[in-house]
SEMIGU-553770 format. One record per residue: x, y, z of N, C-alpha, C in turn. Coordinates in nm, 2 decimals. Layout:
<vexlums>
[[X,Y,Z],[X,Y,Z],[X,Y,Z]]
...
</vexlums>
This chain:
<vexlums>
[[3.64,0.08,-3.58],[3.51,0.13,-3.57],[3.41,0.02,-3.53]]
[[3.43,-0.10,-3.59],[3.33,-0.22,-3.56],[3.36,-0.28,-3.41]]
[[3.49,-0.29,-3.36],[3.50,-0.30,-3.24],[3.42,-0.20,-3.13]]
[[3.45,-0.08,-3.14],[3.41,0.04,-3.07],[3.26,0.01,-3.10]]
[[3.17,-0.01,-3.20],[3.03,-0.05,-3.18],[2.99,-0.17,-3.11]]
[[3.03,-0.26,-3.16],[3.01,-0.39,-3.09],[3.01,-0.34,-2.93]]
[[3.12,-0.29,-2.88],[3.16,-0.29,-2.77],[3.00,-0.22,-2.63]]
[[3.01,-0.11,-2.77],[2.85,0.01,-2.76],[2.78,-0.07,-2.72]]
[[2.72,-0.19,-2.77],[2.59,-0.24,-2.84],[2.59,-0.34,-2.70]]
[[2.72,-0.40,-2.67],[2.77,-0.51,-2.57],[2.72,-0.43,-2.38]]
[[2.80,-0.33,-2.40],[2.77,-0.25,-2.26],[2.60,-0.21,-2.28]]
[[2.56,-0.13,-2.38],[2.40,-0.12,-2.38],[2.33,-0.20,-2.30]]
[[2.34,-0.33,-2.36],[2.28,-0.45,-2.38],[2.26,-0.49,-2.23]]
[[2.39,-0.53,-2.14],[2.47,-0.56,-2.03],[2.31,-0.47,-1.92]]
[[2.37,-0.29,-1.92],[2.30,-0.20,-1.86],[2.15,-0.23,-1.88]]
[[2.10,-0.24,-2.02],[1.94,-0.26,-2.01],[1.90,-0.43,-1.93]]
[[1.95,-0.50,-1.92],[1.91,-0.62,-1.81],[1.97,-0.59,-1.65]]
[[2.07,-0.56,-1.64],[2.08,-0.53,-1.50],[2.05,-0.40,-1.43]]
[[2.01,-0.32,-1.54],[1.93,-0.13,-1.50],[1.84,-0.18,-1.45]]
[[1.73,-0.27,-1.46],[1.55,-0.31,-1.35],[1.56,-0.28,-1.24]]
[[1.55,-0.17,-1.20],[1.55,-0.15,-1.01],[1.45,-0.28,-0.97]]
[[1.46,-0.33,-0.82],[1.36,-0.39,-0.78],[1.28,-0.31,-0.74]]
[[1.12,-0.36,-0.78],[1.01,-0.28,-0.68],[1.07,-0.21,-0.54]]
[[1.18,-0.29,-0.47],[1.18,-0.23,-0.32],[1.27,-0.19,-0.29]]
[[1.33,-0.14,-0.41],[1.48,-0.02,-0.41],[1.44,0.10,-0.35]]
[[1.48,0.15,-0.28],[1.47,0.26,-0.17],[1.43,0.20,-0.01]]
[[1.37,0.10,-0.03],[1.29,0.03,0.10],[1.42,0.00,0.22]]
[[1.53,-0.02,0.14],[1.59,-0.06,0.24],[1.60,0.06,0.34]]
[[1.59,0.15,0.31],[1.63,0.30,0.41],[1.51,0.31,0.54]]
[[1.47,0.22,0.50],[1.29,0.22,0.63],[1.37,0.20,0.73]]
[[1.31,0.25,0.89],[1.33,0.18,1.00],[1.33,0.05,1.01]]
[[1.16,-0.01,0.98],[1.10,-0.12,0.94],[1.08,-0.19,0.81]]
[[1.15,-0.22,0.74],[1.17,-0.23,0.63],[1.03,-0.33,0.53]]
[[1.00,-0.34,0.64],[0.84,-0.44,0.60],[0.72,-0.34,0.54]]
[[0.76,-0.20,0.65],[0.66,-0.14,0.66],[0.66,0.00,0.67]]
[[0.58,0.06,0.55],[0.61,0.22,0.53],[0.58,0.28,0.65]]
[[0.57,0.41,0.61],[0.55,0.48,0.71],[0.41,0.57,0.75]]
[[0.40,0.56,0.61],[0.18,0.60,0.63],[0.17,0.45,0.69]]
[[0.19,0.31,0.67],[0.10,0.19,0.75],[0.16,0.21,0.89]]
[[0.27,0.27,0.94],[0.33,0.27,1.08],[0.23,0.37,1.14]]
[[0.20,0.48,1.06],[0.12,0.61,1.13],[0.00,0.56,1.11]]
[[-0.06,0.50,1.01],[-0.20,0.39,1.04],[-0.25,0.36,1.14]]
[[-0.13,0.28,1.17],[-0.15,0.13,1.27],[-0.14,0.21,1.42]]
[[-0.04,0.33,1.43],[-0.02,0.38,1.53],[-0.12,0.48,1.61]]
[[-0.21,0.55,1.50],[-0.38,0.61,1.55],[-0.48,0.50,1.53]]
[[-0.45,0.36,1.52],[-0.59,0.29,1.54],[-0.69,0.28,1.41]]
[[-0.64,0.31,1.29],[-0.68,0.31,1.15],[-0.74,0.17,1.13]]
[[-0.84,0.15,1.03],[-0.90,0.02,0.97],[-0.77,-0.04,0.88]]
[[-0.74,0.06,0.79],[-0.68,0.00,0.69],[-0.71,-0.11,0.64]]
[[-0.85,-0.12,0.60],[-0.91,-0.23,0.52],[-0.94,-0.35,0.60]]
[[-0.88,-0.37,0.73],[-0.91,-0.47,0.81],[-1.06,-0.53,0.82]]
[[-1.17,-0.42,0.79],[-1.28,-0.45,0.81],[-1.39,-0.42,0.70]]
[[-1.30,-0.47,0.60],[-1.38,-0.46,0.48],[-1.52,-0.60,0.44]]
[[-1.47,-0.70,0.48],[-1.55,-0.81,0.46],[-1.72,-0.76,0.55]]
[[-1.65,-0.64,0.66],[-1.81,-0.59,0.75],[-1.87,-0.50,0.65]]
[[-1.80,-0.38,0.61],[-1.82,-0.28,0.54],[-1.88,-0.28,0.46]]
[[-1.85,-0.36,0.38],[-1.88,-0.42,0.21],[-2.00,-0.51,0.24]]
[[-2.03,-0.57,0.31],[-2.12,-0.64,0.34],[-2.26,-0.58,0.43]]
[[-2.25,-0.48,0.45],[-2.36,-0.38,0.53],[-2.39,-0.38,0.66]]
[[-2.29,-0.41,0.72],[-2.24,-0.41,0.84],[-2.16,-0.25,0.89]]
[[-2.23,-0.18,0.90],[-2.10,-0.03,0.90],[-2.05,0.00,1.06]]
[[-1.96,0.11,1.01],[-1.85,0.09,1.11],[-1.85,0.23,1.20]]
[[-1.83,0.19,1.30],[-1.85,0.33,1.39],[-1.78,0.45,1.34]]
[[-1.70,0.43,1.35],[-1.60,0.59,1.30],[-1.70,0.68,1.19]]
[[-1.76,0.58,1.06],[-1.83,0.61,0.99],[-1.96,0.67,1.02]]
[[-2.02,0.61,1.11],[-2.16,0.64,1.17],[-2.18,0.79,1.22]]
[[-2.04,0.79,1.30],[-2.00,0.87,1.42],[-2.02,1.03,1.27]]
[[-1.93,0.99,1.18],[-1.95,1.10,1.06],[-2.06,1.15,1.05]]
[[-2.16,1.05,0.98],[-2.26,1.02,0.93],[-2.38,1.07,1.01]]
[[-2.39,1.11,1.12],[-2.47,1.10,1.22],[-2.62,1.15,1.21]]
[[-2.59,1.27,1.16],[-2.68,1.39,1.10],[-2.78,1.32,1.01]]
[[-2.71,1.29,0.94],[-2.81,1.19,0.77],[-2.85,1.08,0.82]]
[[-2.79,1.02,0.93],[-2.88,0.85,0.99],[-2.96,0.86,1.05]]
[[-2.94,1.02,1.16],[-3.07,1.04,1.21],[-3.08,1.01,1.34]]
[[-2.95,0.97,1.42],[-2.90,0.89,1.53],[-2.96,0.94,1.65]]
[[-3.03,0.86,1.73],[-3.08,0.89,1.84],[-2.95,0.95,1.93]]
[[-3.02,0.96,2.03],[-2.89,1.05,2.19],[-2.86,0.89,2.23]]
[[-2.91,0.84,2.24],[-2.86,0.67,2.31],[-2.80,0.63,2.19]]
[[-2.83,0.61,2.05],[-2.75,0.58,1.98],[-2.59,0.64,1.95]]
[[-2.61,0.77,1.96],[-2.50,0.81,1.94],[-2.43,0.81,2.05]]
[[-2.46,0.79,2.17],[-2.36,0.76,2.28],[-2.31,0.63,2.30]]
[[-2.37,0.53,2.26],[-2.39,0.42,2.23],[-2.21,0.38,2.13]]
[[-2.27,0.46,2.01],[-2.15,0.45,1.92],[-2.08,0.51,1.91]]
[[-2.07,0.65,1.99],[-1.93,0.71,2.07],[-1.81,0.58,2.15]]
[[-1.90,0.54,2.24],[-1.85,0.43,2.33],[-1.75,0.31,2.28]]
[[-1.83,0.26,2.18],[-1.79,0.14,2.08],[-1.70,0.19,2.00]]
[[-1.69,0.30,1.94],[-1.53,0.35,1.89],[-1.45,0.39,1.98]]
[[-1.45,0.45,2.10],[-1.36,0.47,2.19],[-1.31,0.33,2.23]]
[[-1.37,0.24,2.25],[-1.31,0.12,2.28],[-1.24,0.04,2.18]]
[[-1.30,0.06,2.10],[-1.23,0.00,1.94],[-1.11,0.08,1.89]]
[[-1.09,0.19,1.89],[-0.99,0.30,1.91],[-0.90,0.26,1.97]]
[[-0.92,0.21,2.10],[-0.81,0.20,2.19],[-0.71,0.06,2.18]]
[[-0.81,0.01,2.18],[-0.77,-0.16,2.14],[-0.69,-0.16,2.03]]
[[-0.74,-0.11,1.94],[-0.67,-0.10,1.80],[-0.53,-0.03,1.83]]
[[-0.52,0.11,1.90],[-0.41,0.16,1.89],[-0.30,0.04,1.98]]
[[-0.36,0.01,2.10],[-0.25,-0.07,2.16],[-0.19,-0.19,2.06]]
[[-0.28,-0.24,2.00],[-0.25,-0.39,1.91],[-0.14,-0.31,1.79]]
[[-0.18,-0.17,1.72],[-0.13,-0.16,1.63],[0.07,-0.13,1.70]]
[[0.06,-0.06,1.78],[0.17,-0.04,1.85],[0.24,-0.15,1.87]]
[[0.22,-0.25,1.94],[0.22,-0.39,1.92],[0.29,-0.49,1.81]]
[[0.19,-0.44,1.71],[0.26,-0.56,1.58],[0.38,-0.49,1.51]]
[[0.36,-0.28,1.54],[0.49,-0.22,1.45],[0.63,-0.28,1.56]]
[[0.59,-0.26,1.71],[0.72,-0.36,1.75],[0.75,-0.48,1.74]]
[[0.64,-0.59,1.72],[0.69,-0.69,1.63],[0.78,-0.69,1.53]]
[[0.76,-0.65,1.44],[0.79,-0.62,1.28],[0.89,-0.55,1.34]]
[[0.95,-0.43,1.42],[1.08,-0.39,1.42],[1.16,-0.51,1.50]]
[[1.14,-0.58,1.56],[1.17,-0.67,1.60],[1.26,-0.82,1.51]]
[[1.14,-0.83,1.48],[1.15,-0.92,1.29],[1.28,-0.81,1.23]]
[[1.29,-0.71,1.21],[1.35,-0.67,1.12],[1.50,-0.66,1.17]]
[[1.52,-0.59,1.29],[1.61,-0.62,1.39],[1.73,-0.76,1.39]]
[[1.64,-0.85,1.41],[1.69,-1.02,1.40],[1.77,-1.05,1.25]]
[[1.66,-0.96,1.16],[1.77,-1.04,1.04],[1.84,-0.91,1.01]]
[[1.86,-0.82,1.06],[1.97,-0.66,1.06],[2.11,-0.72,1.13]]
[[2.10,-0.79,1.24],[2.18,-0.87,1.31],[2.24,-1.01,1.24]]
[[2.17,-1.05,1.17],[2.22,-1.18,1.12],[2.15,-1.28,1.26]]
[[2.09,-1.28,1.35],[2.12,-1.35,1.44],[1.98,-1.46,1.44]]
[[1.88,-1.44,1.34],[1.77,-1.53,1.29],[1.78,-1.67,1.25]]
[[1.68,-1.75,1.30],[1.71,-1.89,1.24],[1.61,-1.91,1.22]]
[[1.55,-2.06,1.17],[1.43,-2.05,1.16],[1.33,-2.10,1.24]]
[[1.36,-2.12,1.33],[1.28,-2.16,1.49],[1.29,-2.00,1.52]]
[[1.35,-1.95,1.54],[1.31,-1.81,1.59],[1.24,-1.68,1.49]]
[[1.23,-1.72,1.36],[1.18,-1.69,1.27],[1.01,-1.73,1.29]]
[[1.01,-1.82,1.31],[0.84,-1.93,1.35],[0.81,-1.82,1.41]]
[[0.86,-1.83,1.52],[0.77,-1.80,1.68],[0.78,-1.65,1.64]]
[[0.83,-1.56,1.57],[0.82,-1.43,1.55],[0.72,-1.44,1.43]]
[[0.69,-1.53,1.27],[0.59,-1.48,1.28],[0.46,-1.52,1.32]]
[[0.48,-1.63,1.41],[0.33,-1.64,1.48],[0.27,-1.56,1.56]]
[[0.36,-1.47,1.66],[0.30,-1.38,1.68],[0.28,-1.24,1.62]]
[[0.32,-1.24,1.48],[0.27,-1.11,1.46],[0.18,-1.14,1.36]]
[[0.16,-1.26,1.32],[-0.01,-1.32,1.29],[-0.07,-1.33,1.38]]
[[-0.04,-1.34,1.48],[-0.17,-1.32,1.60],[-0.18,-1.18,1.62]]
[[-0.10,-1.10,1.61],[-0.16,-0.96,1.61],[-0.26,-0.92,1.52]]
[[-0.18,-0.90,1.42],[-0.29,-0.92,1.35],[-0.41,-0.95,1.30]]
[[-0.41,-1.10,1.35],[-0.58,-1.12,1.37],[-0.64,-1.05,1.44]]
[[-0.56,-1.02,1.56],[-0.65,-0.98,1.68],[-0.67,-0.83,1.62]]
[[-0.58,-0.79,1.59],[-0.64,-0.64,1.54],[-0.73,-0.63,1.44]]
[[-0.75,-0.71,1.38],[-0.90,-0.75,1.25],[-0.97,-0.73,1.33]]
[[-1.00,-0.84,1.45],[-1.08,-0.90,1.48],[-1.15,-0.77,1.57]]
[[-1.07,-0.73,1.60],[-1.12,-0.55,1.69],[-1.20,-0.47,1.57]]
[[-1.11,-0.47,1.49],[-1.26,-0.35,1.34],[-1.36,-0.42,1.32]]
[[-1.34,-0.60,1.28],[-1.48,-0.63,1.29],[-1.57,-0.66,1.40]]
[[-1.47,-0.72,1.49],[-1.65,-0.69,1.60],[-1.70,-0.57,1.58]]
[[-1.62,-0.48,1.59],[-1.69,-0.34,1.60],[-1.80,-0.28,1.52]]
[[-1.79,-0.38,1.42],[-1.91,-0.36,1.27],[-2.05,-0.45,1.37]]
[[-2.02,-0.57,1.33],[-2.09,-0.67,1.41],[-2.18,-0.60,1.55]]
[[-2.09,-0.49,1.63],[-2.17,-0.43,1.74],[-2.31,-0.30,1.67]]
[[-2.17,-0.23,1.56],[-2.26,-0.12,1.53],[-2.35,-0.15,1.48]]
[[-2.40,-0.26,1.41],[-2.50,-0.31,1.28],[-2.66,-0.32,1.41]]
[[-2.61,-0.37,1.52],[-2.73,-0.42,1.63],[-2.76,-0.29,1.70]]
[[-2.68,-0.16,1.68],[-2.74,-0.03,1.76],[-2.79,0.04,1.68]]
[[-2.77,0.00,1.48],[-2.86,0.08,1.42],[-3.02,0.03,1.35]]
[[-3.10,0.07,1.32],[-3.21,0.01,1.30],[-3.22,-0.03,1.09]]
[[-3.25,-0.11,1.02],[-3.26,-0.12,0.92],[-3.22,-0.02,0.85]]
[[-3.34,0.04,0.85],[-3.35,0.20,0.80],[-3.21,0.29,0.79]]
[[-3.18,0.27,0.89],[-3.02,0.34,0.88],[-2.91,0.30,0.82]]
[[-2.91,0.16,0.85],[-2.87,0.08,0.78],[-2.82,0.07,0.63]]
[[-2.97,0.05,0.61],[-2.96,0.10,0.44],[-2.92,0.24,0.41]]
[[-2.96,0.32,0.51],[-2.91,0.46,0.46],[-2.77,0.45,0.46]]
[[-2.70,0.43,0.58],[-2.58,0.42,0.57],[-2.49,0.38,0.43]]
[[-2.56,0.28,0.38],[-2.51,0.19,0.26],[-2.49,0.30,0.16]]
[[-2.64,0.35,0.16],[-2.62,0.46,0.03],[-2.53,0.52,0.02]]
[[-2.52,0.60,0.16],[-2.46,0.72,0.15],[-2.29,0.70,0.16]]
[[-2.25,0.58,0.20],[-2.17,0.54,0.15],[-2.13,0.49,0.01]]
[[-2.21,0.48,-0.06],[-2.19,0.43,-0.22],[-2.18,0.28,-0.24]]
[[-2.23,0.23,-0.16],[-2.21,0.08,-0.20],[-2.33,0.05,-0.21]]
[[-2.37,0.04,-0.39],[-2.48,0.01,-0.46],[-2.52,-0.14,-0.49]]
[[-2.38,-0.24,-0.49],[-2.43,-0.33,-0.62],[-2.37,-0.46,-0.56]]
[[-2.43,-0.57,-0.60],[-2.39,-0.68,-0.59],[-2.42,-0.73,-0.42]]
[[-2.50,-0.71,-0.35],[-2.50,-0.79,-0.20],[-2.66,-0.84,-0.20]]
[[-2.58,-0.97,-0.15],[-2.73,-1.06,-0.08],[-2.72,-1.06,0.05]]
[[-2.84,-1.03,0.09],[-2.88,-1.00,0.21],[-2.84,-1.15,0.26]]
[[-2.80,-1.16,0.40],[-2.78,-1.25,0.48],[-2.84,-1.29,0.60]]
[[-2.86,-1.39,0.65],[-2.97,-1.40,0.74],[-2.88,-1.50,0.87]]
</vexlums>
């Protein structure tokens, strides 16, 4: 009987340290194993996905949002064609870049699916999908940066409100 416990107590023991799934148990089953599949469908309609938060958060707002908002800002006919225009371009850029970095990243993932990665070829793969990247930031925020100059203060602030971002900004000059 003390054997047969011990034994119990030994297997228990064994299973509760090696039972810890890792966080990215299931992940392996991805196409892209980097990258789910809501950020693939993100990236692939031209989504912010937080890319342009540092504009947002800072009262800089963003077309898509405006484009919402329209009614409550009060948007002129030049305005709002204005910032029709600037998300269609932003839209588009974004979708090609996002398409872009998910073939990167299938790419990346490909290389070490094959075994055939080193790390000279590891570099140059991810430099450029940090340059995608940026560039695809860099598309949400210009696009804040544009909209902030086609709306007038007033809206501005409205915007803010009616977004809910109350607290904590110094105005910048």
């Amino acid at each position: 009987m003390k054997a047969h416990t011990l034994l119990v107590i030994v297997f228990v023991a064994l299973n509760a340290h090696s039972g810890d799934p890792s966080p990215y148990a299931g992940e392996e089953q991805r196409g892209i194993k980097s990258m789910s599949a809501d950020e693939i469908e993100a990236l692939s309609r031209g989504e912010g996905m937080g890319f342009a938060k540092a504009a947002e958060l800072n009262q800089y707002p963003g077309p898509k949002h405006v484009l919402e908002l329209a009614n409550e800002l009060e948007l002129s006919t030049e305005q709002q064609e204005q910032t029709s225009q600037l998300f269609a371009a932003m839209q588009a850029d974004a979708v090609d870049l996002g398409k872009r970095l998910i073939a990167a990243e299938g790419e990346l993932d490909q290389l070490f699916a094959a075994g055939t990665i080193d790390s000279q070829l590891l570099e140059s793969r991810l430099t450029l999908i940090g340059d995608l990247r940026a560039r695809l930031r860099f598309v949400h925020l210009a696009a804040h940066l544009q909209q902030k100059r086609i709306l007038s203060r007033l809206q501005v602030a409205r915007y803010v409100a009616l977004r809910g971002y109350h607290g904590g900004h110094t105005e910048h000059h």
